[in-house]
C-alpha positions as CSV (number, residue, x, y, z in Angstrom):
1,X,42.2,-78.0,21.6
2,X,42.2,-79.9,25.1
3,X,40.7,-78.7,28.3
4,X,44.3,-76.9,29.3
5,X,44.3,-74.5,26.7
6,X,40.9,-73.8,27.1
7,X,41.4,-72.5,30.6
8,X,44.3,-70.9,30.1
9,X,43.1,-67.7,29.4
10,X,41.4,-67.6,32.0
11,X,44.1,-68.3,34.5
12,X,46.2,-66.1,33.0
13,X,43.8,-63.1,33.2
14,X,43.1,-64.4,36.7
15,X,46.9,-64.0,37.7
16,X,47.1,-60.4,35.7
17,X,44.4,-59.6,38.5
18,X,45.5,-60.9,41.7
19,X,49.4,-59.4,40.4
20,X,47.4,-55.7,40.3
21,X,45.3,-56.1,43.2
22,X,48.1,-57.2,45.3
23,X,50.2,-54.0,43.9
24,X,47.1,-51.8,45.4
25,X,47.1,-53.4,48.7
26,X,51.0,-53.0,49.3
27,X,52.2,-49.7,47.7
28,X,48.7,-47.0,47.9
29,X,48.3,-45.0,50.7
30,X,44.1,-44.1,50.6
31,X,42.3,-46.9,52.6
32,X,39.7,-47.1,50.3
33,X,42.0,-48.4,47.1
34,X,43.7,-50.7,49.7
35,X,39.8,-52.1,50.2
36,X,39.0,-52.5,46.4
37,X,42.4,-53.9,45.6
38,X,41.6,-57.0,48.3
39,X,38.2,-57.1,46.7
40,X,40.3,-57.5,43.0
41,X,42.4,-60.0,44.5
42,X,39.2,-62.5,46.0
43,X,37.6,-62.3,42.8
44,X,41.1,-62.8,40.8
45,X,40.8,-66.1,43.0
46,X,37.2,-66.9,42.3
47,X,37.8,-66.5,38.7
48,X,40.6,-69.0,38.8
49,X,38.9,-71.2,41.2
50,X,36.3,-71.8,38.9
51,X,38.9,-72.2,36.3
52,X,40.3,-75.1,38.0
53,X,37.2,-76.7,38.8
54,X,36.9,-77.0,35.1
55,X,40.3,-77.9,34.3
56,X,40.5,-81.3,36.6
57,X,40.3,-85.0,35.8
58,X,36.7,-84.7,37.1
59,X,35.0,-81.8,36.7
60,X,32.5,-81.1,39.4
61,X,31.5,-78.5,41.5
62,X,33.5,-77.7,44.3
63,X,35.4,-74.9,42.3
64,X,32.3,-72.7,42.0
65,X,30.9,-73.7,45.6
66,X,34.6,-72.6,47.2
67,X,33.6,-69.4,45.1
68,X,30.3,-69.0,46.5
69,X,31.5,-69.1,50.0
70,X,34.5,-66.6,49.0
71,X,32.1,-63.6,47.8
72,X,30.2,-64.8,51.0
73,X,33.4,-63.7,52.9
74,X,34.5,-61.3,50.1
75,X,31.1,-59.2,51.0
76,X,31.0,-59.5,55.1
77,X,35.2,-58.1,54.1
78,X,33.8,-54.8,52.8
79,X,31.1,-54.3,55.1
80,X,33.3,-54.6,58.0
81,X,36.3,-52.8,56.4
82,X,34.1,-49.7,55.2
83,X,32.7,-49.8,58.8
84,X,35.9,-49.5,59.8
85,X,37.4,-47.1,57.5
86,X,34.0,-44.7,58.2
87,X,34.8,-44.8,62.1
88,X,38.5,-44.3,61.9
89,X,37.3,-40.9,58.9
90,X,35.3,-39.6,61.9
91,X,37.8,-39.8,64.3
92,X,41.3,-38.9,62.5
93,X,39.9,-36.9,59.5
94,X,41.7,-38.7,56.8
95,X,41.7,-42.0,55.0
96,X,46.1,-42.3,54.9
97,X,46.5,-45.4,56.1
98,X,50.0,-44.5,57.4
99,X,48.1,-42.0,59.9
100,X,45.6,-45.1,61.3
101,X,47.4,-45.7,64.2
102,X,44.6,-45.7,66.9
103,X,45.5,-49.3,68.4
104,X,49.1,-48.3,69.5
105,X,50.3,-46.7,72.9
């Protein structure tokens, strides 16, 4: 078996999670799934980026360092977003994303 079909599992599964997280972000309404469906898609792309380190010519490190510095951001995302999301719940009463319109005129 070579080193392709060893990761293709894993790239696959990788895709099946970006393809559902992405389907969150863009069609549900509640904040909160919007959140945890970007959260799905960064680690859909760590999964694969550790994937590809694996699959290359030269297998090194720079897949699973790129990674490390994703959850870095994937973490200061969620902070900020719930942050967000709590303030906006205080001041609207509801978590529809459609109704979080507090920047506009």
């Amino acid at each position: 078996m070579t080193l392709t079909g060893l990761a293709t599992p894993y790239l696959t599964l990788g895709a099946i999670l970006f393809c559902i997280g992405l389907y969150g972000a863009l069609s549900k309404k509640n904040a909160v799934i919007v959140l945890l469906s970007i959260e799905l898609m960064l680690n859909a792309v760590n999964l694969n980026l550790v994937a590809f380190s694996k699959l290359g010519v030269r297998p090194g490190m720079t897949g699973q360092i790129f990674s490390l510095f994703n959850i870095t951001i994937a973490a200061v995302e969620a902070a900020i977003g719930i942050a967000i999301l709590i303030t906006l719940y205080r001041n609207k009463g509801t978590t529809d994303v459609n109704e979080m319109d507090s920047l506009k005129r």
